[in-house]
C-alpha positions as CSV (number, residue, x, y, z in Angstrom):
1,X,0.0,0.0,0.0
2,X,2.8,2.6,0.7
3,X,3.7,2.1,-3.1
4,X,0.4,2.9,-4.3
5,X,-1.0,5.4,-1.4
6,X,-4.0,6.5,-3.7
7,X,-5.2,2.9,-4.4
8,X,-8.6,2.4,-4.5
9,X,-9.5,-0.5,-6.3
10,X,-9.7,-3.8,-4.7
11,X,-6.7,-6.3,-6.0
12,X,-8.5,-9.4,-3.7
13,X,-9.6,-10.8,-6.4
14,X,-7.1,-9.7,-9.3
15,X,-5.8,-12.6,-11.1
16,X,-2.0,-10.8,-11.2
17,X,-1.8,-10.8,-7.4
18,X,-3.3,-14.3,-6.8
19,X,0.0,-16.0,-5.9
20,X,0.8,-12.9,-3.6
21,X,-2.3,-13.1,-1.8
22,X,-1.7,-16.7,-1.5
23,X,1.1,-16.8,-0.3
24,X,0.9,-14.3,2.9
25,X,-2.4,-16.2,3.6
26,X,-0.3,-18.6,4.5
27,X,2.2,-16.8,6.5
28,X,-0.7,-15.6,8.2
29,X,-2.1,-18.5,8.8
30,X,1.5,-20.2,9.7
31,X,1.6,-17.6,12.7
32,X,-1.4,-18.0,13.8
33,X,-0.7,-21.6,14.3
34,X,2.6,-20.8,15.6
35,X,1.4,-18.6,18.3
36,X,-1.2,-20.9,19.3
37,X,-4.6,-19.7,17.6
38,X,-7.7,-22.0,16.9
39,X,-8.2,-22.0,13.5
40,X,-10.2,-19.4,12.3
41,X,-13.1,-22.0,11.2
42,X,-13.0,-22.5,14.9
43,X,-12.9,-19.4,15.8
44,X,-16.3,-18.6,13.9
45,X,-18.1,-21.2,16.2
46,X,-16.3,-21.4,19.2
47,X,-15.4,-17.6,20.3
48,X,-17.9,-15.2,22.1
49,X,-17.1,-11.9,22.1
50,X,-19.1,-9.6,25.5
51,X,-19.1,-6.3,24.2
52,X,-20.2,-3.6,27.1
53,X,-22.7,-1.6,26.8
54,X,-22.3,2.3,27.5
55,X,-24.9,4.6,28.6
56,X,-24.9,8.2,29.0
């Protein structure tokens, strides 16, 4: 992003940047196995997030 700081199109999902994409998926995926994370599959089903409620 610092190369392009007035991006605005979406490269998800551009068939040039699909083996980029890919590959820090996995690095990110690599760490979070590393440090000890559920996958995030798991994560969907099996974390509960309490969110407080503020009232003025």
């Amino acid at each position: 992003m610092g190369q392009r700081p007035g991006e605005t199109a979406n490269r998800l999902s551009a068939p040039t940047d699909a083996g980029l994409i890919a590959e820090l998926r996995q690095d990110l995926h690599a760490t979070f196995q590393r440090l000890g994370a559920p996958p995030l599959e798991e994560g969907r089903t099996n974390v509960r997030q309490e969110l407080t409620v503020y009232t003025r």
